[in-house]
PLY file of the C-alpha trace (Angstrom):
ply
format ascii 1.0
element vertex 314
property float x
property float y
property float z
element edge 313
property int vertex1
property int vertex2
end_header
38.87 115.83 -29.05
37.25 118.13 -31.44
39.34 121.46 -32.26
38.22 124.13 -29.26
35.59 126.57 -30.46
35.70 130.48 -30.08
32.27 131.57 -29.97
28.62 129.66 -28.30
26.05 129.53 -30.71
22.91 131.69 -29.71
20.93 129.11 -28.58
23.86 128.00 -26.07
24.59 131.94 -25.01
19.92 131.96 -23.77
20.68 128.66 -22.20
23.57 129.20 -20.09
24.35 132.93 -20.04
20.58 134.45 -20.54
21.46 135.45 -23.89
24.49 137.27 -22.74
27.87 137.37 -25.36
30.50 135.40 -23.79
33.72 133.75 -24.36
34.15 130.01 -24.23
38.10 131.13 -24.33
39.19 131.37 -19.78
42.10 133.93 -19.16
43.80 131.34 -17.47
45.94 128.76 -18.40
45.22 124.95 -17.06
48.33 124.36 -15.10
48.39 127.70 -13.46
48.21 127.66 -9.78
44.86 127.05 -7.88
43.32 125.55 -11.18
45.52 122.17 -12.75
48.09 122.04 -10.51
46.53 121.91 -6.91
44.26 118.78 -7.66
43.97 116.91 -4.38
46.50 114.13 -4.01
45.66 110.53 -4.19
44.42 108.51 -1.12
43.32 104.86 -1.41
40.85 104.41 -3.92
40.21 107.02 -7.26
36.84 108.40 -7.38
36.74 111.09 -10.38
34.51 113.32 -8.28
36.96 112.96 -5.98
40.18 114.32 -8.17
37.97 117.37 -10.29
37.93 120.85 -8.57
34.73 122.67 -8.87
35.21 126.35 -9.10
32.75 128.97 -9.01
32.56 131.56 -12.14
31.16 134.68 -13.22
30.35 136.34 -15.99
31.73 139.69 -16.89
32.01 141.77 -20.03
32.12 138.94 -22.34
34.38 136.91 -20.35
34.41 134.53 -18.04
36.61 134.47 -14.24
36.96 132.64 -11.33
34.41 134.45 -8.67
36.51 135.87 -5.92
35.48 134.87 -2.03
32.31 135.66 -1.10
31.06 136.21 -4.53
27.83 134.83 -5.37
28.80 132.75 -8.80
26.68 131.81 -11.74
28.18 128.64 -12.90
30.47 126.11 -11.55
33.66 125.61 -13.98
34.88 121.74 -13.70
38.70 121.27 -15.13
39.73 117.93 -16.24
41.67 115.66 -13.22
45.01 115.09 -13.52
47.23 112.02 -15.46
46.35 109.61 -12.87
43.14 109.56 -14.65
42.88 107.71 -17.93
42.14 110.10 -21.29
41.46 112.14 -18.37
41.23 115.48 -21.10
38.14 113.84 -22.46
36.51 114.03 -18.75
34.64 117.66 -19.41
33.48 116.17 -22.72
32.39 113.59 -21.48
30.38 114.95 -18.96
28.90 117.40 -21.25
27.60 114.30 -23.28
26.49 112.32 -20.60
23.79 114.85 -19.46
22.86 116.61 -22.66
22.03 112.70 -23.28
19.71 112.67 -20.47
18.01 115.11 -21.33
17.32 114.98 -24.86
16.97 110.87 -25.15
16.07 110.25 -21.90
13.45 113.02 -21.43
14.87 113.99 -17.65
15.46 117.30 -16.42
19.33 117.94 -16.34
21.72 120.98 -15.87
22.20 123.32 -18.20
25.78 122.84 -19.72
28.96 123.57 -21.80
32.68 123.43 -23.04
35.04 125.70 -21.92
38.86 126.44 -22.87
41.75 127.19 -20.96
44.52 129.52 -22.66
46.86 126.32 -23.43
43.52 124.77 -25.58
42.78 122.31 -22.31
38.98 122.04 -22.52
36.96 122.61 -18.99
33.13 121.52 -18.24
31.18 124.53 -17.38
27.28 124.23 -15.70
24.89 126.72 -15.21
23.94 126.76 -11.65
20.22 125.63 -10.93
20.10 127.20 -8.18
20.95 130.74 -8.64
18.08 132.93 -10.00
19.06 135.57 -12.71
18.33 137.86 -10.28
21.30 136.42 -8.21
18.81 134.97 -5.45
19.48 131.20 -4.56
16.90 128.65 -3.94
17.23 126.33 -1.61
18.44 122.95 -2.33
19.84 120.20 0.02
21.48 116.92 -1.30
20.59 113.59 -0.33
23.25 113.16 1.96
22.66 116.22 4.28
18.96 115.31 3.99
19.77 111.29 5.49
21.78 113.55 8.31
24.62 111.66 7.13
27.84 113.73 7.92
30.22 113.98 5.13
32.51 116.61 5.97
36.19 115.08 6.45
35.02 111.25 5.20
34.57 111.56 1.12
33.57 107.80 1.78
30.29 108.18 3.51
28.52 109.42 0.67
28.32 106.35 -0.97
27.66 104.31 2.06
23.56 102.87 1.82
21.59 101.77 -0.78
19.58 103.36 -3.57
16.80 101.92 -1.58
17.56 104.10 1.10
17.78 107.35 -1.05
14.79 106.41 -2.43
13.01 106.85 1.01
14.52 110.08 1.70
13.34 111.62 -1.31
9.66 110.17 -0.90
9.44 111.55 2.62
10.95 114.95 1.33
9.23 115.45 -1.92
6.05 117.19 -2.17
5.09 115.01 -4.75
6.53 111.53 -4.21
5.56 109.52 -6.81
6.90 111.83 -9.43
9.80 111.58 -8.01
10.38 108.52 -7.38
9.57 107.90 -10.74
12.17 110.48 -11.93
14.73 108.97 -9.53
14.14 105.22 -10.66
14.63 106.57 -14.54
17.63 108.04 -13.12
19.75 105.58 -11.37
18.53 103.20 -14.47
20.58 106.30 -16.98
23.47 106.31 -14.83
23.84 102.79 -14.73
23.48 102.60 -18.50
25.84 105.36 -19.15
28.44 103.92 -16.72
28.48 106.24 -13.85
29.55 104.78 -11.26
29.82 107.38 -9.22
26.09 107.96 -8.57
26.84 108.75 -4.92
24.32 110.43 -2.28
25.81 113.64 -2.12
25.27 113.36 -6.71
21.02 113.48 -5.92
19.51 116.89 -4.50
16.26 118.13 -3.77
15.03 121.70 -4.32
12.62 123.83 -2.94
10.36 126.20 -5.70
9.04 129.33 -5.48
5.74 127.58 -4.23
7.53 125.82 -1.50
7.59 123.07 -3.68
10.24 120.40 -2.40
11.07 118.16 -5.85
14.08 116.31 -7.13
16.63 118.85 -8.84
17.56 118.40 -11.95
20.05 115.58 -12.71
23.96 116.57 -12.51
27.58 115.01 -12.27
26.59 112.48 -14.62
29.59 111.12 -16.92
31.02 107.74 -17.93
33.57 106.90 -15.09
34.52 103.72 -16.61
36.47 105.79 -19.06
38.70 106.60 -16.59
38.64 104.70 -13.84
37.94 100.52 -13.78
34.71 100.99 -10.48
31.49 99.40 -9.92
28.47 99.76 -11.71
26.63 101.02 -8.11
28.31 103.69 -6.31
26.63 103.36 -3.19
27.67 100.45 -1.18
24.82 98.50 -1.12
23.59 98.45 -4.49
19.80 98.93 -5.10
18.77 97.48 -2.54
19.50 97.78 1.49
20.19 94.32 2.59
22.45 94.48 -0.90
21.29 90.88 -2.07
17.35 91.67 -1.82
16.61 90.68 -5.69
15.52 86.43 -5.97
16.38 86.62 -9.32
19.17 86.62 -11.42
19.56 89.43 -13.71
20.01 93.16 -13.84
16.84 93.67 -15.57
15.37 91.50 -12.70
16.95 93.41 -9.67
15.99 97.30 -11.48
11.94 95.73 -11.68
12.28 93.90 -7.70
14.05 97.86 -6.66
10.94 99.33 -8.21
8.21 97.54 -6.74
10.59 98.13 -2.93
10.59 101.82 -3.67
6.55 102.21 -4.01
6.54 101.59 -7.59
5.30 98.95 -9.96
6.84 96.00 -12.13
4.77 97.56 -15.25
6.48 100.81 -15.16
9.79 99.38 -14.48
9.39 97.41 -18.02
8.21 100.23 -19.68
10.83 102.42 -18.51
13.45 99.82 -18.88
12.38 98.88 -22.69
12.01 102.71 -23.72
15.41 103.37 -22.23
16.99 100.32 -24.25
15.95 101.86 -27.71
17.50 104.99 -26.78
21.07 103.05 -27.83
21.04 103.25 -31.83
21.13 107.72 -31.33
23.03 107.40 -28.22
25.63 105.67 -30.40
24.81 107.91 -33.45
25.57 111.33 -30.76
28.70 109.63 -29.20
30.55 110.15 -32.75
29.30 113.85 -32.74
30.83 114.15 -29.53
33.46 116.42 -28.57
35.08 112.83 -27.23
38.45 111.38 -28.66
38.21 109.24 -30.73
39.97 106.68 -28.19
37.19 107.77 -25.70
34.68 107.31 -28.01
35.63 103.51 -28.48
35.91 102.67 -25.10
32.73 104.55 -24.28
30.76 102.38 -26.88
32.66 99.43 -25.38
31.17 99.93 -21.84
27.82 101.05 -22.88
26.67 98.61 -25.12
27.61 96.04 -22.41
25.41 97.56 -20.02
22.34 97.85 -22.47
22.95 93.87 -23.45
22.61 92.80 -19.33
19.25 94.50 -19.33
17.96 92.48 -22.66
0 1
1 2
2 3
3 4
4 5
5 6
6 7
7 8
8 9
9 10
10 11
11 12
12 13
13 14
14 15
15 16
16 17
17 18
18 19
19 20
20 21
21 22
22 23
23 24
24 25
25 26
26 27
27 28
28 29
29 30
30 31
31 32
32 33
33 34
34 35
35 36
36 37
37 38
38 39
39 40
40 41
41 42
42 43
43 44
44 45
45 46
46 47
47 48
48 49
49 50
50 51
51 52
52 53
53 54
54 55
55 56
56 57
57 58
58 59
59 60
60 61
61 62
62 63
63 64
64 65
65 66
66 67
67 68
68 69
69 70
70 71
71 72
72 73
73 74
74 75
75 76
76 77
77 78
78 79
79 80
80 81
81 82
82 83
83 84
84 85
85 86
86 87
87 88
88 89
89 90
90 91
91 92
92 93
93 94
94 95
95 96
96 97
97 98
98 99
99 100
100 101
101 102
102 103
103 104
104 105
105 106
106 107
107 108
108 109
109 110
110 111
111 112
112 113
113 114
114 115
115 116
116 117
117 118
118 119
119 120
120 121
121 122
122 123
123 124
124 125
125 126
126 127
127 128
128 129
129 130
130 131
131 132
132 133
133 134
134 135
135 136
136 137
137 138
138 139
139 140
140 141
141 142
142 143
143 144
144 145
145 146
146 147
147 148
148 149
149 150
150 151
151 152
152 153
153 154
154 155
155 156
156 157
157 158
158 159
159 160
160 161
161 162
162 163
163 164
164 165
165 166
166 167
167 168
168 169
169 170
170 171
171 172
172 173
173 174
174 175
175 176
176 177
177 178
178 179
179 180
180 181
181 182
182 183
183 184
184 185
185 186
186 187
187 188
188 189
189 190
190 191
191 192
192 193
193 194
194 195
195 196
196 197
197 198
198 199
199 200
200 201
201 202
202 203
203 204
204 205
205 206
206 207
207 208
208 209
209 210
210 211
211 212
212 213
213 214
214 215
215 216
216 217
217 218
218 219
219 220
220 221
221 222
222 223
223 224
224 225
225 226
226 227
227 228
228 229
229 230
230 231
231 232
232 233
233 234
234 235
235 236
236 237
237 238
238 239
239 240
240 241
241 242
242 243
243 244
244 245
245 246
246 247
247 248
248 249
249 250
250 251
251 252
252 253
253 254
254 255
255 256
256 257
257 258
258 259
259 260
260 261
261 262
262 263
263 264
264 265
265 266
266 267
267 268
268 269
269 270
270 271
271 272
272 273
273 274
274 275
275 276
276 277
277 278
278 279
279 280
280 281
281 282
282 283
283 284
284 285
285 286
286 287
287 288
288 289
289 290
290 291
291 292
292 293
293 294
294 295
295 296
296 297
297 298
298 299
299 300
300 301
301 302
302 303
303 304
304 305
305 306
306 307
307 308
308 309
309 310
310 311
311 312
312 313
């Protein structure tokens, strides 16, 4: 990784901290209790959502703490897993990357995010939340899985159970303006396949209501390259795209993304358009990955993966 930093440039402080001074530098150090050390144990299968603790933060007189119970927090602070994770210090970086890259190549609305440090120099991913109001009101927002009634709580596994498909017809019969997001969503599932998330689960896609009662896809989160840490499967829900999981008739990737358009209320022509547009992205993507906080290691294997997906949609 890059040396840590001490200071956020000003554009960073009126994007996550509304213009606020504050410390990338945590008063904590990684392994101390309740932060590295109490990462959930293994069981079965590694997902990397799974094995990172999400920890709400607040901001306070320059500096940056874990909000105490029943405080309403500002951002959600993401420390790397532990060593049964492959260059599993590169994880916040990585993260970081992954959506600033869907935002600015991509063109899709995404978090708000940056690095953080621990004491001991281990870097932590730190998000704005979207959902919290600088006036400290919330908005409400419900992820896919709650919305499908889909119970969660006490089986991490039934969040990726279903299709794509089937998210896609939650969010058309919740939106307020289905198309658009559909549209949105298709783009979306097409970047996370590209950047090698595998971990795309239901619980990963949330809707939002607006000050207008608006109900419209949130902006894209938990988006990071999970094949540099884990070896899983390009779709993280069960099923694939589509619901019977073998709907597509032709062979392909770039065949099954334009069939899972057309079966989510959209058209072949958009799916090529979006598909093509996405595929010159590669040449900056590439170009950003070496400006990248990433390791150097990271940054090899991350090429590795990435340029293999883009080649399957040629």
């Amino acid at each position: 990784m890059k040396p840590l930093f001490s200071e956020y440039t000003p554009a960073e402080r009126a994007q996550m901290f509304e213009g606020k001074a504050a410390s990338p530098l945590l008063p904590y150090r990684y392994k101390a209790k309740g932060l590295g050390d109490d990462l959930p144990a293994s069981t079965g299968s590694l997902s990397v959502s799974g094995a990172q603790q999400k920890l709400g933060v607040c901001l306070e007189n320059g500096l940056l703490r874990i909000a105490e119970p029943g405080e309403q927090s500002t951002h959600i602070l993401k420390p790397c897993a532990d060593g049964r994770f492959t260059l599993n210090h590169d994880m916040p970086a990585n993260e970081l990357f992954c959506l600033s890259m869907v935002a600015k190549l991509f063109k899709i609305p995404a978090v708000h995010a940056t690095l953080c440090f621990f004491s001991d120099g281990v870097p932590a991913y730190l998000t704005k939340r979207f959902d919290v109001l600088p006036d400290g009101c919330k908005r409400h927002v419900e992820d896919i899985a709650s919305l499908s009634e889909t119970e969660v709580q006490g089986d991490s596994l039934k969040k990726y159970q279903g299709s794509y498909e089937q998210l896609a017809a939650i969010i058309a019969e919740t939106s307020t303006a289905p198309l658009l997001d559909l549209r949105t969503f298709f783009k979306l599932v097409l970047v996370n396949y590209l950047l090698c998330n595998g971990d795309a689960h239901a619980k990963n896609f949330s809707m939002m209501e607006h000050d207008d009662g608006a109900w419209r896809l949130a902006p894209a989160y938990d988006i990071l390259n999970t094949r540099l840490h884990v070896a899983d499967s390009p779709f993280a829900m069960g099923s694939g795209l589509f619901s019977d999981g073998h709907k597509c008739h032709k062979s392909g990737m770039r065949n099954h993304f334009t069939e899972w358009a057309e079966c989510i209320g959209l058209n072949a022509k958009f799916a090529a358009k979006e598909i093509n547009r996405a595929l010159t992205t590669l040449p900056e993507l590439l170009l950003q990955l070496q400006k990248s906080h990433l390791s150097q290691k990271a940054q090899r294997v991350f090429r590795y993966h990435i340029r293999r997906r883009f080649l399957s949609l040629k």
